[in-house]
N, C-alpha and C positions, 0 to 999 in steps of 0.2 A: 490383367489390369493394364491400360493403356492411359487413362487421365487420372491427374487428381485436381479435385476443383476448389476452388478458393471461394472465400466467402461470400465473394460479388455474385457472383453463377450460382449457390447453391441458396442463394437469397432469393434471387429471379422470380420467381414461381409467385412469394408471396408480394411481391409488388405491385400498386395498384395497377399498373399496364405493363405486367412485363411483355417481352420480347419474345414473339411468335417463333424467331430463328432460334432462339436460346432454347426455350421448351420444346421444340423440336426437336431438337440436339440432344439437350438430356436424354427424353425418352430413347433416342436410338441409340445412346452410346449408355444408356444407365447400366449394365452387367459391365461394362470396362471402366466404372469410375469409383472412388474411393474419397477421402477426404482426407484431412494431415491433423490431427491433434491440435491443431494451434485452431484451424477452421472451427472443431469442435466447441472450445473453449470460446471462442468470439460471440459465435452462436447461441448456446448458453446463455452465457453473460449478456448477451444484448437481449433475449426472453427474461432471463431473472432480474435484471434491472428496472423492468416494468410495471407499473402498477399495477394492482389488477383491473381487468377491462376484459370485454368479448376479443380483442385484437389481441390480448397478451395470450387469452387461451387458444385464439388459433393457433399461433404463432410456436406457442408448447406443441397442440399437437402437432401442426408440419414438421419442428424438431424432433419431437421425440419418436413419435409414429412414422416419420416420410422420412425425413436423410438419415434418421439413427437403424430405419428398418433397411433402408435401398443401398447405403454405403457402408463399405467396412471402413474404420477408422485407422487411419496409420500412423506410427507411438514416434514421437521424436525421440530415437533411440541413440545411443551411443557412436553410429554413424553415421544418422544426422545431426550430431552435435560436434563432434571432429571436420565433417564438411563445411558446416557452420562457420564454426571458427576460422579455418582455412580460408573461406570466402570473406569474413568480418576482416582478416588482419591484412589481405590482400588489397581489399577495397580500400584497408584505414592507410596504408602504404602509397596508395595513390591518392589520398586525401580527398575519400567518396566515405559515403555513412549510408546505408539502409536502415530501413526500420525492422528493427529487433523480428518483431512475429512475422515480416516476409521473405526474413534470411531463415528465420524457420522452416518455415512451409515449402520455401525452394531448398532448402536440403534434402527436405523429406523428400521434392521430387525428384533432387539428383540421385541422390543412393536407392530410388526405389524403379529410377529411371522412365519415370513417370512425364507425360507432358503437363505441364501446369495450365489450367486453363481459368482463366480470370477477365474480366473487364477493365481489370488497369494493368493493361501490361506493363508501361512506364514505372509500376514500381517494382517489378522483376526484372529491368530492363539490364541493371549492374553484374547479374549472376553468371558466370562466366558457365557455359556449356549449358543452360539450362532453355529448354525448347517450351514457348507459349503460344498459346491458343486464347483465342476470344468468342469461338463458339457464333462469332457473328456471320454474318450474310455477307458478301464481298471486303 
């Protein structure tokens, strides 16, 4: 395992015009990519929140059938929750605030030592040792 993708990236796909370099990308690197618990739950809950419509049952199956089949999912476990905090009282000490589910997800990649790969890096930008990728083209 070499990436874990965040929800921007593992969205891509079903965008009206996603990004030819990002689906790219996936496809070569899908056996070294994973997802983080918090990704899961966003994912979910942005499908379950939908009404129903032909768009919400795509959108089930790409979740359930395509990233739940292609990635293993990784548990925000008791050492990403000790990293977590670590980086949350660090930041709060220097009088910075992340948002909660991205100090997650970059836990989970620091203890799993994973690159985080996202389209907003600016909000991983605060996490002290944590390596991002945008999967983009230059």
């Amino acid at each position: 395992m070499k990436f874990l993708l965040d929800t921007s990236i593992v969205s891509e796909p079903v965008k009206p015009r996603p990004r030819k370099e990002i689906l790219l990308r996936l496809r070569e690197t899908e056996s070294e990519c994973a997802i983080a618990a918090p990704v899961w739950h966003e994912l979910r809950y942005g499908v379950l929140r939908l009404r129903p419509s032909k768009r919400k049952e795509m959108l089930e199956h790409y979740v359930e059938g395509v990233v739940r089949a292609a990635y293993p999912i990784l548990p925000y476990d008791e050492a990403a929750a000790d990293r977590h905090a670590r980086e949350r009282a660090r930041l709060e000490a220097s009088g910075r605030v992340a948002a909660w589910v991205d100090g997650q997800i970059a836990a989970i990649a620091l203890t799993s030592g994973l690159v985080l790969v996202t389209l907003n890096p600016r909000h991983f930008a605060l996490f002290a040792d944590l390596k991002v990728e945008t999967f983009e083209a230059g």
